[in-house]
VOGU-3710 file (C-alpha; in Angstrom, 3 decimals, decimal comma):
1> xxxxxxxxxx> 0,000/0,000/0,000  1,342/3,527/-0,759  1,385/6,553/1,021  0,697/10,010/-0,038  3,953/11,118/1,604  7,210/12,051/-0,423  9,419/11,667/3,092  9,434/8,714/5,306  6,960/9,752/7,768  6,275/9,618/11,212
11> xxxxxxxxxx> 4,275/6,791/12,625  1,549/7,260/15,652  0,069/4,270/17,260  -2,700/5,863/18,776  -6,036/4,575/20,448  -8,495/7,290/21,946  -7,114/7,664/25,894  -4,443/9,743/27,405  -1,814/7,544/26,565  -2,977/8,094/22,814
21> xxxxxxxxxx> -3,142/12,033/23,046  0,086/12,122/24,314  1,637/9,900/21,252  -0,347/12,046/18,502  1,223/15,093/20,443  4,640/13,983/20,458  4,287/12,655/16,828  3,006/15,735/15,427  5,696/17,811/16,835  8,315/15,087/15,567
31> xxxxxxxxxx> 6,971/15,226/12,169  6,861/19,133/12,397  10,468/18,916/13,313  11,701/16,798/10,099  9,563/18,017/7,698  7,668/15,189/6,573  4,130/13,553/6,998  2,135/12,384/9,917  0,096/7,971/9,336  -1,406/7,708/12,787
41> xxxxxxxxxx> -2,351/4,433/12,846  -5,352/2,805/15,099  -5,337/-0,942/15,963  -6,924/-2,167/18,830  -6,275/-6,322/18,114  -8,423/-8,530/18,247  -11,682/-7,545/20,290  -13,203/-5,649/17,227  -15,298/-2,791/17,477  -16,398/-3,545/21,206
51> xxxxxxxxxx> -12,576/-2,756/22,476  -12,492/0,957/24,063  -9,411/1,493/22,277  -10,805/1,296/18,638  -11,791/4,979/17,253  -15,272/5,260/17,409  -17,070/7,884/15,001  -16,775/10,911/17,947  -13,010/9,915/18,301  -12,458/10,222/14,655
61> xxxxxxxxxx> -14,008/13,511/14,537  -11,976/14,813/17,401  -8,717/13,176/15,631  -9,394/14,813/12,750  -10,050/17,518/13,921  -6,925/18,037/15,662  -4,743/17,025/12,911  -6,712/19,406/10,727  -5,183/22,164/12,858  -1,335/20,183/12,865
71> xxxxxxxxxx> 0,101/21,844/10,324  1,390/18,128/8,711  0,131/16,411/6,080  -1,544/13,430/7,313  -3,158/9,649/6,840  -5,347/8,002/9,387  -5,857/4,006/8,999  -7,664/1,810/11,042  -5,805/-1,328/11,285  -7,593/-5,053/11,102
81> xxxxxxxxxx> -7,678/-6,902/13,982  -6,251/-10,153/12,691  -2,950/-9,471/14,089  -2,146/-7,809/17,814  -1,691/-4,150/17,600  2,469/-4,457/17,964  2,789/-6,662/14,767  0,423/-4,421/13,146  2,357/-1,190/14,307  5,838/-2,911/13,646
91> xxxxxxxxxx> 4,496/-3,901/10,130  3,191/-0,568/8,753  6,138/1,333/9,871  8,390/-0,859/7,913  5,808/-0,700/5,302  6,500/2,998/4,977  9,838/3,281/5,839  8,497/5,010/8,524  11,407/7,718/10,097  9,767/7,219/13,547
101> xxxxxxxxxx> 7,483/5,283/15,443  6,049/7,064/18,674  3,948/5,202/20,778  2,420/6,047/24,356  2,543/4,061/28,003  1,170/3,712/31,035  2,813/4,821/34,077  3,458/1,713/36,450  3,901/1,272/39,969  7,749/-0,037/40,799
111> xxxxxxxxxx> 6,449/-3,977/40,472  4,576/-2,684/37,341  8,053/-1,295/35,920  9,529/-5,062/36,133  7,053/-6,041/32,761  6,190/-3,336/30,420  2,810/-4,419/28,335  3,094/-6,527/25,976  2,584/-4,899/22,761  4,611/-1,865/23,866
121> xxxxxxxxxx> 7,614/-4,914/24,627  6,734/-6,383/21,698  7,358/-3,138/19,752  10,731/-2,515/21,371  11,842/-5,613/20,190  11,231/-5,928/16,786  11,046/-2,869/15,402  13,212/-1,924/12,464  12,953/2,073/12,959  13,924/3,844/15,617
131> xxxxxxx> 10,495/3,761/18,503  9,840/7,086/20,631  7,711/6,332/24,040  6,325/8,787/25,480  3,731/8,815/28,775  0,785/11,101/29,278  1,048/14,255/31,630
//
């Protein structure tokens, strides 16, 4: 699949909570600072359209809405859930060639620390690109 972008661009995994907001942020001000394009990509595995973390219509429209004021170009995709969100983030971003992949996490209490979540481990780990975590304020 193409991409309307002429630079590698920067990748978002977002979903529509704190964590989220705090990835687009960072990722729009990445993008911003290299010049290229913003793909935030949502993919919220495999519970479908019941899972909180899938973009529902008012979460578009406020994600659109805020990348309508970015100042980047942009794509949104909603990923499938046939795969967990990391392979799916992982995937696109080499897809694209992506220049950066920014993703957000949870804060965690000191035992918490010991084992980050899965797909953000996951995500570490394989990625080919370089992967910018960031946590919410």
């Amino acid at each position: 699949m193409s991409t309307p972008f002429t630079t590698p661009p920067v990748v978002v995994g977002y979903v529509p909570n704190a964590q989220g907001h705090a990835a687009l942020e960072h990722g729009i001000a990445e993008a911003r600072r290299r010049g290229t394009g913003l793909l935030v990509a949502n993919s919220a595995g495999s519970d479908g359209f019941a899972d909180p973390k899938r973009l529902d219509e008012d979460d578009a429209t406020e994600l659109q809405t805020q990348l309508d004021t970015a100042g980047v170009p942009f794509e949104v995709r909603t990923l499938g859930s046939s795969r967990s969100p990391s392979e799916h983030l992982v995937g696109l971003a080499e897809e694209v060639g992506a220049a950066l992949l920014v993703i957000g996490l949870r804060h965690r209490s000191l035992v918490g620390k010991l084992i980050m979540g899965s797909n953000a481990q996951r995500i570490l780990l394989d990625a080919t690109v370089p992967v910018l975590t960031v946590k919410a304020p």
